[in-house]
C-alpha positions as CSV (number, residue, x, y, z in Angstrom):
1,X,167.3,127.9,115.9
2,X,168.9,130.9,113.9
3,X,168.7,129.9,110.0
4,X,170.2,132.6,107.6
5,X,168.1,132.6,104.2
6,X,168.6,135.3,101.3
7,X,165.7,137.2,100.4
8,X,165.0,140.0,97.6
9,X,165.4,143.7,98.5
10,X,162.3,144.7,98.0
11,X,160.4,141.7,99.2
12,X,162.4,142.7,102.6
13,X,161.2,145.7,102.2
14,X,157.4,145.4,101.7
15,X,157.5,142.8,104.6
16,X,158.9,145.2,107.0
17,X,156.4,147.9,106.2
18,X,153.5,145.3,106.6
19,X,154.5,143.6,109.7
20,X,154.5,147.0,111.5
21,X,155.4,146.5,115.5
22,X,156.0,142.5,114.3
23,X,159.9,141.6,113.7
24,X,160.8,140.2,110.7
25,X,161.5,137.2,111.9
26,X,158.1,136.4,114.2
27,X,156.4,137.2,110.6
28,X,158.7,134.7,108.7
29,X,158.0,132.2,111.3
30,X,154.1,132.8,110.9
31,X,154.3,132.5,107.9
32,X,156.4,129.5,107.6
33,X,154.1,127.9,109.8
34,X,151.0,128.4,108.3
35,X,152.8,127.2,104.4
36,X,153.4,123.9,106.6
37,X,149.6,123.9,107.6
38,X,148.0,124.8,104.3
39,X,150.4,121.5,102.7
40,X,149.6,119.3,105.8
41,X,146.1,119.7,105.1
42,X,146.5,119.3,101.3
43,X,147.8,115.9,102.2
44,X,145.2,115.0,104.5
45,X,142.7,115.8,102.5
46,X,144.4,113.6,99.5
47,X,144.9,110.6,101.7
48,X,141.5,110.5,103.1
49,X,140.0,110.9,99.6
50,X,142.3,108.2,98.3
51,X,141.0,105.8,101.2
52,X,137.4,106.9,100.8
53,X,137.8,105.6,97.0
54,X,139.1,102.5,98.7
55,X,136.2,102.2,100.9
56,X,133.4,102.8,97.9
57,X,135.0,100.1,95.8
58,X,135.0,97.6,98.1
59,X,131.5,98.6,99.4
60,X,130.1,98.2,95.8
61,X,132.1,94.8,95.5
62,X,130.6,93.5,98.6
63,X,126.9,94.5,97.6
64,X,127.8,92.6,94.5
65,X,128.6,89.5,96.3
66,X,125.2,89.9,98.7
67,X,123.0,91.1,95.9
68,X,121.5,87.4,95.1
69,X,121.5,86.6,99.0
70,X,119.7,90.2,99.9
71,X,117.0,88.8,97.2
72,X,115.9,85.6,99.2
73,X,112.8,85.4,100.6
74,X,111.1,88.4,99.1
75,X,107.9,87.5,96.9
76,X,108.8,87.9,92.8
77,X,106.1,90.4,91.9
């Protein structure tokens, strides 16, 4: 897909002489694609702690509700 964007001068310019043998556009797309990674795994990594929080509360909440149960049977020293 061809995609015109506006860039600065100099940002142009410093990207050129870094990429070397690498066209412009192969580097944007590289780089493009590695933004969308770095984010993609940010919001991974968010969701999965979000539903590991989840998980712990209602852990503790079920232990709560066994404690008294897990108790039976044992000798009260």
């Amino acid at each position: 897909m061809r995609t015109t964007v506006v860039l600065k001068d100099d940002l142009v310019k410093k990207a050129k002489k870094l990429a070397g043998e690498t066209t412009l556009s192969a580097l944007l797309n590289t780089c493009l694609a590695d933004w969308i990674a770095q984010h993609t795994a940010r919001e991974l990594k968010s969701r999965l702690l979000d539903e590991y929080r989840s998980a712990r509360q209602e852990s503790r909440r079920i232990s709560r509700e066994f404690a008294q149960i897990d108790k039976e049977g044992w000798p009260q020293w």
